[in-house]
N, C-alpha and C positions, 0 to 999 in steps of 0.2 A: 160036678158035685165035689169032685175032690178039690177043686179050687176056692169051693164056698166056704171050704171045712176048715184048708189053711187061711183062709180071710177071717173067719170065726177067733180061730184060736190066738190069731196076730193081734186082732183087736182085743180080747179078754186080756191077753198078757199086757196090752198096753195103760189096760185099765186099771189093772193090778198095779200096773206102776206107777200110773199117777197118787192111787191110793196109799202108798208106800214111802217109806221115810230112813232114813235113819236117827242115831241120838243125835243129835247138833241141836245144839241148846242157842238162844241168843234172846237179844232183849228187845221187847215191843215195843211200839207205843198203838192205844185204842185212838182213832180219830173222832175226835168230837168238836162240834161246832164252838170258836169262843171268840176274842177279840184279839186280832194281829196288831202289835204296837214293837215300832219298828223306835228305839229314843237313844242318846246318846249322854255315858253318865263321863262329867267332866267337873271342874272342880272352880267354885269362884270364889268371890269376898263380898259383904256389906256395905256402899256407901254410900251414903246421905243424897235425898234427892235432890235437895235443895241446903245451902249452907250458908252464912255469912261468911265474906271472904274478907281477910283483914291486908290489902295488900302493900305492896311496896311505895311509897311516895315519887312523883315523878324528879327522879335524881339517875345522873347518868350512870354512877356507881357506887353502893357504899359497903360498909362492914358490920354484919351484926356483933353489935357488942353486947347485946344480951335476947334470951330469949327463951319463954317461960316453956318449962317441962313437958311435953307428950302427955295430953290425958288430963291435964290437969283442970279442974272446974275453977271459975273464973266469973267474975258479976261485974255487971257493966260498970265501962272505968276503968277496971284493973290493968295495968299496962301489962301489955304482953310480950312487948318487942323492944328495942332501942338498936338505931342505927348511926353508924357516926360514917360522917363526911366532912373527911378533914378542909377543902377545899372553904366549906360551906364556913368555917370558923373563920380563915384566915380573910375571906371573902370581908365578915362581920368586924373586924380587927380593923380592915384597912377602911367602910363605908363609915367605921364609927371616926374613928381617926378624922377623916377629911369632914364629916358633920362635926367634931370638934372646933378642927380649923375654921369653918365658916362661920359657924355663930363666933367665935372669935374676930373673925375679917369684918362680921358684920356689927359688932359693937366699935371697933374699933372705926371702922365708917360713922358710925353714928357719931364718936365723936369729934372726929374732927368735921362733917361737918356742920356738928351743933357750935365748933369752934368759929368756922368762917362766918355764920350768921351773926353771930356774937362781936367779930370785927366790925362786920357789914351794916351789922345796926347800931354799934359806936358811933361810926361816923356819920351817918344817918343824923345821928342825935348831936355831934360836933357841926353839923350843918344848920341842922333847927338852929341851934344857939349862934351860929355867927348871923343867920339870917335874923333871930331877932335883934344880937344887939345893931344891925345894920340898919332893922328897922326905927329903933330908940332913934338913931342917929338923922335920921332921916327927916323927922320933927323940925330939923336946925336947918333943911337947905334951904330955908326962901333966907335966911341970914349969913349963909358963906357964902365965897366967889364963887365964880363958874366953875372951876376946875372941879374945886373940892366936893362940890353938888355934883358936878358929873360922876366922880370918883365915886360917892357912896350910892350912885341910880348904877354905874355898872357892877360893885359889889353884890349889894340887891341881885340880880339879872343873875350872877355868876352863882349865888347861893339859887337862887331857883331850879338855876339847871342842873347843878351838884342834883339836888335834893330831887330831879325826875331822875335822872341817872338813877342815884342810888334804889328809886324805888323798881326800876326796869330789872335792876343788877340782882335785887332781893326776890322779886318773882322769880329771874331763870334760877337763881342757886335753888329758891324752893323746887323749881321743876326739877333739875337735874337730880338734886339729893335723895326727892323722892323716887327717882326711876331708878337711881343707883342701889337705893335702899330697897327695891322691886325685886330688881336681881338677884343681889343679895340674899334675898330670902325666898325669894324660890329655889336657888341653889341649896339653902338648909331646906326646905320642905322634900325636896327630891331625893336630897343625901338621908334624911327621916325615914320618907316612905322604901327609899333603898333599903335601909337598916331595917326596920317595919317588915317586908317583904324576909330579908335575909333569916331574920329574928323567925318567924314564922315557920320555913323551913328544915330551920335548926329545930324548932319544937314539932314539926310531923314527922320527925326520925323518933318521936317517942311514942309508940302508937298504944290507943289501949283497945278492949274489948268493947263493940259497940252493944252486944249485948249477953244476956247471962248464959252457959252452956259449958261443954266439954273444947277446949283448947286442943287443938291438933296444928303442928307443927308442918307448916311447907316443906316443898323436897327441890335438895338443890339443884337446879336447870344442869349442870355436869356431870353430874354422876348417879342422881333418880335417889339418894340418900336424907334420910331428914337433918333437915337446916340444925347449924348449930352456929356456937359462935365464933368467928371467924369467918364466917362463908361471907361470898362478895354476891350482893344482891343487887337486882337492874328495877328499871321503874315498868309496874304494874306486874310485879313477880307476887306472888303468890304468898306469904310470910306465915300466917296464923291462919288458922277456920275454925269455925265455931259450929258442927253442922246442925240440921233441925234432928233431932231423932226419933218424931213423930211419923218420918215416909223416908222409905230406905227403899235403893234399885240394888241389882246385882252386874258386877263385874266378873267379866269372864276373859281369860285367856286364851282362847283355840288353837289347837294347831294347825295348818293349813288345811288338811285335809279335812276333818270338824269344821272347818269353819264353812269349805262350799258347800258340805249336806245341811247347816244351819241357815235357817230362814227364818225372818220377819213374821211375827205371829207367831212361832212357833209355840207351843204351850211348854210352862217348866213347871217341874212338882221340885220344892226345896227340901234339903234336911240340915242340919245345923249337929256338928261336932261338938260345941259347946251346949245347945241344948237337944238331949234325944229325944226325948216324945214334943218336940215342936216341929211342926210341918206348915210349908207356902205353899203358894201358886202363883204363877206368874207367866208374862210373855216376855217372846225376844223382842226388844223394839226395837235396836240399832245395832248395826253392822260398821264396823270402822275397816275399810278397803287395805289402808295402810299398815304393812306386816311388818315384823320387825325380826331379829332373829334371839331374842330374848327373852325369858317367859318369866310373866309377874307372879310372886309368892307373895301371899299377905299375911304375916303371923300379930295376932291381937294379945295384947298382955297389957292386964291392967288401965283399962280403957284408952290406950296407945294402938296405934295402926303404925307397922313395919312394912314397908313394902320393901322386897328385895327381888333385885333383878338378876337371874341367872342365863347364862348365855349357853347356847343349843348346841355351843363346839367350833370354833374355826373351819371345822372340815364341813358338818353340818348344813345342809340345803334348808332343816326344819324352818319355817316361820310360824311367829305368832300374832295373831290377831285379837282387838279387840271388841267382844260383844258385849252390849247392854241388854241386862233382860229387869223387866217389872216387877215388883212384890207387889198382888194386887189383892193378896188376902195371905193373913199366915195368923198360929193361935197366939202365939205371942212374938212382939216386934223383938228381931233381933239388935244389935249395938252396931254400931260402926266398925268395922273392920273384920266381922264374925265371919270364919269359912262356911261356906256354903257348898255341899254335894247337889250339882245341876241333873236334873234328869230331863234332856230334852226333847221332848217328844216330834221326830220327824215326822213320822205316819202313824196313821192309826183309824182299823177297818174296823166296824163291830159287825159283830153275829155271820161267822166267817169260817171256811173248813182251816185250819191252820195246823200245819205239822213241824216237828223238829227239823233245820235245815241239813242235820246229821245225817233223816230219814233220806234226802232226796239226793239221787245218783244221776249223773250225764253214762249216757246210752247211744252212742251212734247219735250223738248231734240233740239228743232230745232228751229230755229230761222222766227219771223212772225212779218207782218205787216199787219196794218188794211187799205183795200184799202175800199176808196167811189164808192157805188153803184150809176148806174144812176139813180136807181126808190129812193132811201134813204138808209139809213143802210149804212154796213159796211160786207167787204170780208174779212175773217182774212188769209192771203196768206203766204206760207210758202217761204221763199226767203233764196238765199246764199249768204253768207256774205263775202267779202275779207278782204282787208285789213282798218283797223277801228283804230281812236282816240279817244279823251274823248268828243269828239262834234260830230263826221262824222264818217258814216260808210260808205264803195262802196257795192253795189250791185249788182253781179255780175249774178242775175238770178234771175226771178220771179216778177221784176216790170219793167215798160216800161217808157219812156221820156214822159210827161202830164198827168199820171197819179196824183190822188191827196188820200193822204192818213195822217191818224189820227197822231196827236201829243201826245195825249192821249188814253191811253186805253179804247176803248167803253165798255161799259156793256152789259153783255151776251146778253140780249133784243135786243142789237142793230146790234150786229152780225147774218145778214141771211146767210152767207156761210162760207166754209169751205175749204181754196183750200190748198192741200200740192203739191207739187212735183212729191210724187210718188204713193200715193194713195188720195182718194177723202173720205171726213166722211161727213155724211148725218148730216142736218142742225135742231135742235130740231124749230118748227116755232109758238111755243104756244104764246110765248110773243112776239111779232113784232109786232113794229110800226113804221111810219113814220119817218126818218130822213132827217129836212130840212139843207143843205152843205152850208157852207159860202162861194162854188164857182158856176159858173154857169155850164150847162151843157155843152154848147159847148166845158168847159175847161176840161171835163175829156173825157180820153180815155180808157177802160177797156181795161187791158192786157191779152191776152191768148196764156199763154207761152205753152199750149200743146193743141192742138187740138180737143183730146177727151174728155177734159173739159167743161163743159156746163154751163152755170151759170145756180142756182137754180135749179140744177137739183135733182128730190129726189128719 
């Protein structure tokens, strides 16, 4: 009997105690069901999805000698660029030069040999004539001697042959004259089309707009700065853009770490510094592998895009990567070059128990939170964790919807129980006191995720 009476009174006092508190005040949160969105906010720029690009002419290197303002609107035509390649003149100086000399070489052929024709058919025609008067003469031989008859039948004979000769000699001069005269002027057709070709050239160093838009200035392949005059440009470099400003993507900087939680599809919600009540959406489409250790800043002024490269420190392991994300809806289209606040959404659970990641304590290997007792105190309850960010964890066991539990860690004092999962630890109840809850009762519901759990039970 006397034994029942001290097991009577051990347990009443124990009871007492669990009901008991002291003042220790701290801040709640009620657990209510909502959606876990776990996104990462980072910072990008505006650039044109599609652009016309005005670029370099195939020259191995030249010098911009001029080239028109950042930003500036432009109608088809307008020249925007000029490049000079010294090379390319001196090139033109010396192909003209020698096309002068040839058509000179070739008139001068012409005439001399319109000269040798002109011989060649004198005698020609001093032939006819000795052939005629030979023939006049000829009339007379049945009346001279033999000789003299012989004498004027082989003049005859000697004019004939003169006179095929000459005609043999006037065909080749024609053929040669004209082969030489061939030459000759394929050599000026060629030293033409040299000059023609050169000439050409020299006028694609003067580039203009191929159509109407905003002008933005190339960046120089050495130093990622916008081209000005002076810079030395190579062929198919980049010079002028003209972009469409009807479809605009997002450029984004990452830092390594950002970059391996960002994934493909990821969904992005936009906000625009220059305009506040305008909001996007979009995805990530493209991941660029290759990092760099310099992070891009784009400052817009005056319909000019700045890009500036700043470097993460000599000492600095940081890299940065390039991501593309979509604008696939937004209320109004931002400009080229506008900053962009990325919010990229990694994960995202709906209709889900989610708590503050503040609320959630490591416990002997497992994860606990402190739930409010109805009588005061605190439950420290073993729960399982899903999927979790730098603010919010899901809870995917061990606490229920109105339950209300600790933002802070209570003190051992104020902890009367013990609940795990899968075994139960008996509760030390020396130091318990009252703890008055900044909610009411009606508002908590104790959770009893297993049935053979008993609150207070020792």
């Amino acid at each position: 009997m006397r034994n029942r009476i001290v097991w009577v009174l051990f347990t009443s006092i124990m009871i007492a105690a669990c009901d008991s508190g002291s003042d220790f005040n701290t801040a709640t949160y009620r657990v209510v069901r909502g959606d876990f969105l776990n996104y990462i906010d980072i910072e990008g720029y505006t650039e044109p999805l599609s652009m016309t690009v005005v670029g370099c002419p195939p020259i191995p290197e030249g010098t911009v000698q001029y080239i028109i303002d950042d930003g500036v609107l432009v109608k088809e035509g307008d020249i925007v660029c000029k490049i000079e390649v010294p090379t390319f003149q001196t090139q033109y100086d010396e192909v003209e030069a020698n096309l002068e000399s040839s058509r000179a070489a070739y008139n001068l052929l012409q005439a001399r040999l319109a000269m040798e024709r002109a011989v060649l058919e004198a005698q020609i025609r001093d032939n006819d004539a000795q052939t005629l008067l030979a023939g006049l003469d000829s009339l007379q031989l049945s009346y001279m001697a033999d000789n003299e008859a012989r004498i004027k039948r082989l003049e005859l004979e000697r004019n004939a042959i003169n006179r095929a000769r000459f005609d043999k000699k006037l065909k080749a001069l024609e053929v040669m004259q004209q082969s030489d005269l061939k030459k000759m002027d394929l050599q000026i057709k060629q030293s033409e089309r040299g000059l023609e070709n050169i000439k050409k050239q020299i006028d694609n160093l003067t580039l203009k707009a191929p159509k109407d838009g905003m002008a933005l200035r190339g960046l120089n392949r050495s130093n990622g700065i916008k081209l000005k005059v002076g810079d030395k440009v190579y062929n198919r470099m980049t010079l002028v853009s003209i972009p469409d400003v009807s479809d605009m993507k997002v450029l984004i900087s990452a830092a390594e770490m950002e970059f391996k939680n960002i994934n493909v599809n990821d969904s992005v919600i936009y906000s625009f510094d220059a305009m506040p009540d305008n909001v996007g959406y979009g995805k990530i489409t493209a991941k660029k592998p290759i990092g760099s250790g310099q992070n891009r800043t784009v400052f817009f002024s005056g319909g000019g895009v700045t890009i500036v490269m700043s470097s993460a420190g000599d000492q600095s392991k940081v890299k940065f990567f390039d991501v593309e994300a979509s604008l696939d809806s937004v209320m109004q289209m931002p400009e080229a070059g506008f900053s962009a606040r990325c919010q990229i959404i990694l994960k995202e659970v709906k209709d889900t128990i989610v708590v503050p990641q503040v609320a959630v304590y490591d416990e002997d290997s497992v994860k606990v939170v402190f739930v409010a007792r109805r009588g005061g105190g605190f439950e420290m309850r073993e729960v399982l964790t899903g999927l979790s960010s730098p603010k919010e964890t899901i809870i995917s066991d061990g606490l229920r919807e109105g339950e209300v539990i600790s933002l802070l860690r209570p003190s051992s004092a104020h902890v009367k129980k013990k609940t795990f999962l899968t075994k139960e630890t008996p509760v030390d109840t020396s130091a318990v006191a009252r703890l008055p809850l900044n909610v009411t009762d009606s508002e908590i519901q104790v959770a009893r995720n297993y049935s053979e759990i008993k609150q207070c039970k020792i």
